[in-house]
N, C-alpha and C positions, 0 to 999 in steps of 0.2 A: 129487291133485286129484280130487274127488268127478266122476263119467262123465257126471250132468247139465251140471259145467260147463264140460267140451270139447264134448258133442254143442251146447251154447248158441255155443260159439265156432266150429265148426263151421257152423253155422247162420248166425251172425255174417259169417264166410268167402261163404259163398256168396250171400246177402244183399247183400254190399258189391259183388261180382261182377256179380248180375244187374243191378245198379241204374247202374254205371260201365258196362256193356256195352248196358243199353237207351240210356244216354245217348248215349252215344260211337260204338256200335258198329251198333244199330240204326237203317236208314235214313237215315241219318247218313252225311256223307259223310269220306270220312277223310282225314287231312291228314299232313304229318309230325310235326306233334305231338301228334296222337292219342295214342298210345300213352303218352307221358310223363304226358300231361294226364287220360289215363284212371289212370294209377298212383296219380298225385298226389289224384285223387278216391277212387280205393279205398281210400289209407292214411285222408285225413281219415273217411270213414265208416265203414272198421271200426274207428277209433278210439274215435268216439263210440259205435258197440255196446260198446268194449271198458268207457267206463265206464259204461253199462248193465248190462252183465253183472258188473264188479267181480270176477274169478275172485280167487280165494284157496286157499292155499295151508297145511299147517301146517306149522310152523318149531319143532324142540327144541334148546331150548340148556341145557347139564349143567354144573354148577357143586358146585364140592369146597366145601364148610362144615365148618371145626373147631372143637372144641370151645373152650370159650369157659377159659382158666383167670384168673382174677381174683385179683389179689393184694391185701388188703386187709389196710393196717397200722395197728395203734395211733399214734395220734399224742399218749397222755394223758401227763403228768407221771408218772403213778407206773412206766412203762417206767423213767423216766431214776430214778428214783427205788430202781427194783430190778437199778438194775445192765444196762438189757438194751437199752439204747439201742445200742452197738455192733452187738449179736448181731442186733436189728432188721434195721440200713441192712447189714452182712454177706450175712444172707438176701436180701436184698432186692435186692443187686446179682448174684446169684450166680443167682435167676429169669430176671431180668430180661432178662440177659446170656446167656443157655445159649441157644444155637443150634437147640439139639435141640428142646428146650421150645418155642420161636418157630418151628418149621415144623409141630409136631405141633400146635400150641395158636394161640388169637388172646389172646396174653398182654394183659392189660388191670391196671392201676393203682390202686388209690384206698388213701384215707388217711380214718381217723375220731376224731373225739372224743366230744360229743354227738353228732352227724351225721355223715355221709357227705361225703365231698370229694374234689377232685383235688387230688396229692402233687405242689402245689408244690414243697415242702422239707420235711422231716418234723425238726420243731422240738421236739418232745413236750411242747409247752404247753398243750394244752388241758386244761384244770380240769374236765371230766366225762368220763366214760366211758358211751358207751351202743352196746353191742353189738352187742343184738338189734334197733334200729331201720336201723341199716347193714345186717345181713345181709336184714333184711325190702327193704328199700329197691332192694337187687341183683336179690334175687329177682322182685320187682315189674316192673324194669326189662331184667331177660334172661329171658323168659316161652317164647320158642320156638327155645329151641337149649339145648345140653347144657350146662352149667356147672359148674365146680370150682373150690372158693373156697378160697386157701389164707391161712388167717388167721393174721394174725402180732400175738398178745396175751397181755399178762400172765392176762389170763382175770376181770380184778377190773373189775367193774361199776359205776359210782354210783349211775348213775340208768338210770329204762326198765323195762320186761321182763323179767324172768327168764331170760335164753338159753338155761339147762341144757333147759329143755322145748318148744322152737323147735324146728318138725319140717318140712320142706320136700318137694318133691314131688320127684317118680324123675329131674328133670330136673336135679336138684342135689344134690352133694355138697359135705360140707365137712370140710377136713382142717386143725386148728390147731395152730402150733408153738410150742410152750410159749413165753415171751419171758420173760426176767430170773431170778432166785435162788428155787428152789423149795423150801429146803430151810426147813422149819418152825424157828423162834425160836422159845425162850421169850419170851412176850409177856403184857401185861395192857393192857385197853384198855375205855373206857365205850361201853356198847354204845345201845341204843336210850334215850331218854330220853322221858317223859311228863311233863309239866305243860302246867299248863291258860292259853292265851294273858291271859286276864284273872282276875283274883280285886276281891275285894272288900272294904271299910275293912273292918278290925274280926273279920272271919273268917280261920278258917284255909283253907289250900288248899292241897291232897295234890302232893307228888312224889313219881316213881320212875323209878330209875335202872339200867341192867343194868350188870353187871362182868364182864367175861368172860375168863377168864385159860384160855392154851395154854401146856402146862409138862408136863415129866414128873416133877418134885421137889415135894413139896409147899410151899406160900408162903401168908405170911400179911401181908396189905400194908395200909395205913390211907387210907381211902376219907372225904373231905372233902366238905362241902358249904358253899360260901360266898354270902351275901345280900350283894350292895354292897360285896365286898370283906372281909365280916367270916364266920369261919368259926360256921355255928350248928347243924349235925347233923358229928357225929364218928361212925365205927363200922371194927373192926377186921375184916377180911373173913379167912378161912380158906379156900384151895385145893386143890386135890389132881392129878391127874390122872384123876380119877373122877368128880372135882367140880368143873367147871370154870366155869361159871356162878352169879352171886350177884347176887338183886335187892334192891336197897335203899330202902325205901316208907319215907317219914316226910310229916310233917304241918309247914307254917311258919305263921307270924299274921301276916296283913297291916297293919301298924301306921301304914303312912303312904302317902299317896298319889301316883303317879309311875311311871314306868319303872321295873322293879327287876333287877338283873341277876342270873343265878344260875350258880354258875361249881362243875364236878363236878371232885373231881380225886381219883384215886389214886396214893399214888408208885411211882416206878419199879422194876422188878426190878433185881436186880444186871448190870451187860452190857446190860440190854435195846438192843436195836440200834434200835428204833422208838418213840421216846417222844412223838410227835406224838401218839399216839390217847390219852393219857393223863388226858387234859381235854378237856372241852365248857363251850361258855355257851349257855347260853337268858334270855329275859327275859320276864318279864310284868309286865304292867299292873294295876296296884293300884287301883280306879275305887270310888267313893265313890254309891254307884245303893240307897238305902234307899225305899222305895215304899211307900205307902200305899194300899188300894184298899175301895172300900167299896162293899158289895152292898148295895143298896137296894132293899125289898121290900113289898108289904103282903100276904102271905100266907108259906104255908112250902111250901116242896115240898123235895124230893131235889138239885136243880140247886144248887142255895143251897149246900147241905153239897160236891158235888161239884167246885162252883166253888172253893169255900174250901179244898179238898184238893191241886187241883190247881197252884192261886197260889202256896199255901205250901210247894212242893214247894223252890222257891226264896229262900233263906232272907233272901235281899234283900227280901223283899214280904212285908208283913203286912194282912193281912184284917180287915176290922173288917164288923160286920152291923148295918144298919141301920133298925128299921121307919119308914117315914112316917107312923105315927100319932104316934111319938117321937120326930122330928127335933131336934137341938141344935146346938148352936154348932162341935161336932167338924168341921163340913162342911172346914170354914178348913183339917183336917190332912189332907182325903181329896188324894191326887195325879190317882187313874183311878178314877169313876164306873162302875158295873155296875148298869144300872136293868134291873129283871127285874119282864117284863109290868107296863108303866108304868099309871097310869093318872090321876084328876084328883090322887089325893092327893100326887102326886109333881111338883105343882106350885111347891111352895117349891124342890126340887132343881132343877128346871129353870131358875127362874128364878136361883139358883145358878151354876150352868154359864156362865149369857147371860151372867153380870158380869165372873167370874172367867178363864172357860177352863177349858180340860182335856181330858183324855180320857178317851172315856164307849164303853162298849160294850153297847148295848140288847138285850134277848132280849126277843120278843116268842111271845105262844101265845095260847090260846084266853082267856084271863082280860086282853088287851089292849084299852084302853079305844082304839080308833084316833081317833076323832073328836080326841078331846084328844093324841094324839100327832102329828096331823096339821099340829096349829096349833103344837103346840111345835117341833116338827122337818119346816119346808116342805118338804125333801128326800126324803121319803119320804113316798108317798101311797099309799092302802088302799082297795078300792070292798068294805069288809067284809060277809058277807053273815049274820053269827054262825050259820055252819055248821061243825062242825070238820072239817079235814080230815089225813089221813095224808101225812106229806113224806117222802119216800130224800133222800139226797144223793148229789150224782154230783160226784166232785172236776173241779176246773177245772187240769186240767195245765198250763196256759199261767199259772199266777201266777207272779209275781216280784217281789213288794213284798216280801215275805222270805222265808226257806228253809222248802219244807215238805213236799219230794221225801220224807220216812221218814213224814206222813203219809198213808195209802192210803183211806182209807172202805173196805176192802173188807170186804164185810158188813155195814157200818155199819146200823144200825135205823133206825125212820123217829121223824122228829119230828112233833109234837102243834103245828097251826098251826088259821088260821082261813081256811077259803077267798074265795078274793076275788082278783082281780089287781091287783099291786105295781107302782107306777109310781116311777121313783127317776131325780132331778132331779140330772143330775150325771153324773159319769164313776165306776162304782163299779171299787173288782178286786175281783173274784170268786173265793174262795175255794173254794166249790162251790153248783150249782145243783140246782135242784128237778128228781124225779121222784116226776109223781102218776099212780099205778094203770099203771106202766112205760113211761112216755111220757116222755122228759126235756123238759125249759125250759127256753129261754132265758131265763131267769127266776132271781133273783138267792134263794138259800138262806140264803148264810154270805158278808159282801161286808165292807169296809171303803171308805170314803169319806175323803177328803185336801180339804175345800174350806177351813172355816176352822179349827175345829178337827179333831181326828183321830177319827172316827168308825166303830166297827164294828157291826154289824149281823147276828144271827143271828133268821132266822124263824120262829121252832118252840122251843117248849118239850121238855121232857125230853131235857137235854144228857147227865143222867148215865149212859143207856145207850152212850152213846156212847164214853164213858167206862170201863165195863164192856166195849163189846166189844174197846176196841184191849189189853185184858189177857188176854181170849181169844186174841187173834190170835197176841200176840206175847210172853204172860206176863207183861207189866210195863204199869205205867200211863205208861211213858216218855213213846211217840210223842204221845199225846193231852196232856200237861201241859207236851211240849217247844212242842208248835204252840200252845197259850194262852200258855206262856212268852213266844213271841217276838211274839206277837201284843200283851201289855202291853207289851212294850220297845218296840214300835212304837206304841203307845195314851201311852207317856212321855214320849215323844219329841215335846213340843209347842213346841219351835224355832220360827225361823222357816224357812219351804221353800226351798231351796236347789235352782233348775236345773240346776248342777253340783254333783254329790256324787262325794266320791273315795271309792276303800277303798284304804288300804294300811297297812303294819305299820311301825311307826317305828324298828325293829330287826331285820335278817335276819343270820341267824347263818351264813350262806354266798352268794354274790350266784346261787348255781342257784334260790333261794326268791322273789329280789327283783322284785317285778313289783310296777304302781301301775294300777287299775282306776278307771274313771270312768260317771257315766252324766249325762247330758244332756235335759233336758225343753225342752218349747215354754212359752210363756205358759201352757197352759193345764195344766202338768205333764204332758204328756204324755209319754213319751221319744220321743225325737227320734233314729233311727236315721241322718236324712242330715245329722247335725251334725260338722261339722268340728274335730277338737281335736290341738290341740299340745304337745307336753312341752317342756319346757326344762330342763336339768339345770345344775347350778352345781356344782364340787365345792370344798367347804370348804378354804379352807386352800391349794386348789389351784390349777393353771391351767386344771382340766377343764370344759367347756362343750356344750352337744349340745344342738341343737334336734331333734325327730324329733315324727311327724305317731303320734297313736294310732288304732292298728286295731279295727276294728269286731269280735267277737267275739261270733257271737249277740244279748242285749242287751245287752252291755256294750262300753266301748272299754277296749281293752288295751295296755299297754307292756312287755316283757320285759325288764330290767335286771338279764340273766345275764352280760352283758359287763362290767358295771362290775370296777374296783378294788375291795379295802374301803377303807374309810374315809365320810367323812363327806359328806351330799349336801343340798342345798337346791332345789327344782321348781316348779315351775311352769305349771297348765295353762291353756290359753288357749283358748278356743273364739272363733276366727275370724271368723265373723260377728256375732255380738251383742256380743263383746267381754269378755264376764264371765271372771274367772280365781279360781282357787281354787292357793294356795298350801301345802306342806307342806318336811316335811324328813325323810330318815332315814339311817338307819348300816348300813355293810355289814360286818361282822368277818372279820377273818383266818381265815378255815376252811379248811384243804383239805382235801377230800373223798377225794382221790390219795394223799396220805399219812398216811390210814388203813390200807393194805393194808403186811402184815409179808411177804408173800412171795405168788408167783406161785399162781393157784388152777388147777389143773392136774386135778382132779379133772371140775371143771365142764363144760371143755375137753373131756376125756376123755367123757363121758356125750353130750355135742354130737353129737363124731363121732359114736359107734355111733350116733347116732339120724337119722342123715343121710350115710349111705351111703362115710364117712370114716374118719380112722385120724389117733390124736392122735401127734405127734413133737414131738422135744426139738431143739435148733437143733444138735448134732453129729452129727442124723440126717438133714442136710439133702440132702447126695448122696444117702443110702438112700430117702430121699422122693421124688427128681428122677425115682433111675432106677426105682422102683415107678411113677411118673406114665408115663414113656414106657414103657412095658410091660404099662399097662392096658389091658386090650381094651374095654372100657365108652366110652373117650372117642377110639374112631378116628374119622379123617373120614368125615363122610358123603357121598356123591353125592347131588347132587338136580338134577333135572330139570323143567325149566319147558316144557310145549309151549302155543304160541300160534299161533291163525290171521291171518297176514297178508298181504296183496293182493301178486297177481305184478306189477304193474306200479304204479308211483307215479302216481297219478289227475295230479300237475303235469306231469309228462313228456308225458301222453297230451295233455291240452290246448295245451303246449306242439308237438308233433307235428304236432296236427289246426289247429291255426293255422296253421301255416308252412307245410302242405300247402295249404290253401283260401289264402293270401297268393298263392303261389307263384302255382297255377293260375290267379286273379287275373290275376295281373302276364303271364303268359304270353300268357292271351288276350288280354288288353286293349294288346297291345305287339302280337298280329298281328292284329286287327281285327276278333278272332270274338267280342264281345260285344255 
């Protein structure tokens, strides 16, 4: 207790003293219950100094913290898979259980597949494996105290992370015990596969396959490729133990249009103990998208040829060039209009347009007649002042009308426009906006518009630099021909607008891929972030049924359908308020991702440890693991000490006290008539 606050209670003391002594004692005549009556007033007054003064005191209390050891088990099918399902629940009851381990340690439980969980019952069904997100997840959630993770996995991963290079701080180690058959098979299996989700009538379209054979004899096995069930690339692969990988690239012709299955197989070795990874299926979509586009001009520049280089990069769209001094009856084959710096002569196309429909995308610069492009197209309006002036563009990172994250403008040159400010009737997305002389605007550059028909909009002529620079940037005219690309597939797409639009694949070759994305507009296409939507699943064939509410995701709402079966599904989503629903169906195939693994990966395991303060063991090392744990000095308990300042006396008591004192004295006097 600090010396100011006795000499306060000291103070307090004498205080209460003079004041029960002027009262009682001074002049005063004294009775026989003076003296009671004087006590009973000193307690209630130095009580209430006492809770004036509030004296405090500090208080240490020491508390023993052990370290923290965590048992965290595989719960995937490929344990039971490689034999090591026993060896698991073994280890498992032999931690658990040790005596020793539970006084030195606060032994703690979980179990994982994709995720982290409590070990209800370790069933080893779960269809993924994801590592590295469980051990992040521990780590996350034991931040101030010492921890030892000892992981009980075959070490084969599906999904996630990479765990070999997951590196934890000094608060954490981690020691894995091999789980199942480590010993390397001879094995052949299809390794990563490339094809393209869509192809096109009438073209070919590339596949490529990897073979990847573990062997020390050399083998030479015959590698299949089947369209629909019918085999149409053959090739005999040759292996070694030098040469253990083989990729197989060919070329198929899309001859008819539909879902197409493609089914990879190599056969078996002799013995092979794992012939699951033997075969894969992919599928793609065969889509019938032949395009016409026509530039329409009345002078030449550079943009014209740059345009035409760009479209045709896609062999689906052909280019045809137009002067409006020569217009003719071709209009009838054009699908997407390109009016470049319009002007009066470009009035039979416009008037074109008004009748038919389409999609047009106008590049306007300094040679734009605005007056006449004003009355053609009300949406866009110009206080032109025929000055030219220099435009940058500065991308508008918030688009999302379609993917265009790999184009960057950085560097981008400026375009050749007319100054004046652009007023634009409607709801445009912005692509990228204007900056003039380093000033950016709110002010629309490169926009497209969705009112009747589909309309895009760039203001400034000489696109070709633009063109030129994303090959500087990045060596290829990719990024700049990818973003036109998807920019016509959205200029083709003259449907009618749909508030509900889903994306999803009508074949997932494992249900970890199977997910159904939705997006939601208002009247006025807007999206609509607080729209409500529901799934409904139906399974084919079967009794399976699920309604489930889809989650908001950024701007999109999402469904995760890594739980299903395979087999066959039919959905349904319904948005709640307005009523409208959008209907599909798809397939989920037999894949397991678990019994791809030929044996325990023990290597990976192994680099873990060292890199996280650990030490890899095999399950008949289990006592030598126990008693290395109880023998470390890195994870004894620690003492910790908490000091707090808390009051000598409980402020209720004291009020409690100083009542019953001034009560008493009360009742005293007033019972012998001295009040």
């Amino acid at each position: 207790m600090q010396p100011l606050t006795v000499l306060l209670l000291l103070l307090a003391i004498l205080v209460a003293l003079g004041v029960v002594g002027f009262q009682y004692f001074y002049k005063s005549k004294k009775t026989s219950q003076s003296v009671f009556l004087a006590s009973l007033r000193f307690i209630a007054i130095f009580a209430a100094l006492l809770l004036l003064i509030n004296p405090k005191f500090p208080k240490t209390e020491y508390t023993v913290e052990n370290a923290n050891l965590i048992l965290l088990a595989d719960n995937s099918s490929s344990i039971t898979k490689l034999n090591g399902d026993r060896q698991l629940n073994s280890i498992t009851d032999s931690v658990i259980t040790n005596q020793q381990l539970g006084e030195k340690f606060d032994v703690k439980h979980f179990a994982f597949g994709e995720a982290l969980k409590e070990p209800d019952s370790l069933g080893f069904t779960a269809k993924r494996t994801n590592i590295s997100r469980s051990l992040k997840t521990l780590n996350e959630s034991f931040t101030n105290t010492e921890n030892l993770i000892v992981l009980l996995t075959d070490g084969n991963q599906t999904v996630g992370e990479d765990f070999e290079f997951l590196r934890f701080g000094n608060n954490t180690a981690i020691f894995p015990i091999v789980i199942g058959d480590t010993t390397k098979y001879r094995d052949i299996s299809i390794g990563q596969i490339n094809v393209n989700r869509y192809a096109f009538l009438g073209n070919t379209f590339p596949v490529e396959a990897e073979v990847v054979y573990f062997g020390n004899a050399p083998a030479t096995l015959d590698f299949q490729l089947l369209l629909e069930g019918r085999t149409v690339y053959r090739e005999a692969l040759k292996f070694s133990e030098n040469e253990g990988a083989k990729t197989v690239r060919t070329a198929l012709e899309a001859t008819s249009t539909g879902i197409k299955s493609l089914e990879f197989r190599v056969t078996p070795l002799e013995n092979e103990r794992n012939t699951e990874n033997n075969q894969k299926n992919r599928f793609i979509e065969v889509i019938d998208e032949k395009t016409t586009v026509a530039i329409v001009s009345a002078m030449r520049h550079p943009d014209i040829g740059t345009l035409k280089e760009a479209i045709e990069t896609n062999e689906q769209r052909n280019v045809v060039l137009l002067d409006t001094g020569s217009l003719t009856e071709r209009l009838e084959e054009i699908d997407i209009f390109i009016l470049y710096q319009p002007d009066r002569s470009f009035s039979p196309v416009y008037d074109f347009i008004a009748q038919r429909g389409g999609g047009v995308f106008t590049i306007t610069g300094p040679e734009t007649d605005w007056n006449f492009l004003e009355t053609e197209v009300p949406s866009i309006q110009k206080e032109a002042i025929a000055q030219e002036e220099v435009i940058f563009p500065v991308k508008n990172e918030a688009f999302n009308l379609f993917e265009s994250a790999d184009f960057t403008m950085l560097d981008y040159p400026p375009l050749s426009g007319e100054l004046g400010e652009v007023e634009i009737l409607g709801q445009p997305k912005v692509i990228a906006y204007k900056n003039i002389k380093g000033v950016t605007l709110n002010e629309p550059l490169f926009f497209v518009l969705e009112e009747d028909n589909k309309q895009a909009f760039l203001l400034g002529a000489d696109i070709w630099k633009w063109r030129l620079q994303s090959y500087r940037n990045s060596g290829s005219f990719e990024t700049f021909d990818t973003l036109i690309g998807k920019l016509f597939l959205f200029l083709s797409d003259s449907g009618k607008k749909e508030r509900l639009r889903l994306d999803y694949e009508n074949r997932y070759d494992n249900a970890s891929r199977a997910r159904i994305t939705a997006s939601f507009f208002d009247k006025t296409y807007v999206f609509d972030p607080n729209a409500s939507l529901s799934l409904q699943i139906v399974g084919v064939n079967t009794d399976f049924e699920r309604e489930e509410p889809m989650l908001l995701q950024e701007n999109q709402f999402e469904s995760d359908l890594g739980d299903l079966e395979p087999g066959q599904y039919e959905f349904t989503v319904r948005e709640t308020t307005s009523g409208i629903t959008r209907s599909g169906s798809f397939s989920i195939l037999d894949f397991d991702l678990e019994g791809q693994a030929s044996a325990a990966n023990y290597g990976k395991l192994d680099r873990l440890a060292q890199t996280n303060r650990g030490q890899l063991y095999y399950p008949d090392q289990t006592g030598q693991m126990i008693l290395n744990l109880l023998e470390d000095a890195r994870f004894v308990p620690v003492q910790k000490s908490n000091k707090n300042v808390v009051s000598l006396i409980d402020f209720r008591w004291l009020l409690a006290v100083m009542a019953l004192a001034l009560a008493l004295e009360w009742i005293i006097r007033k019972y012998n008539g001295l009040l």
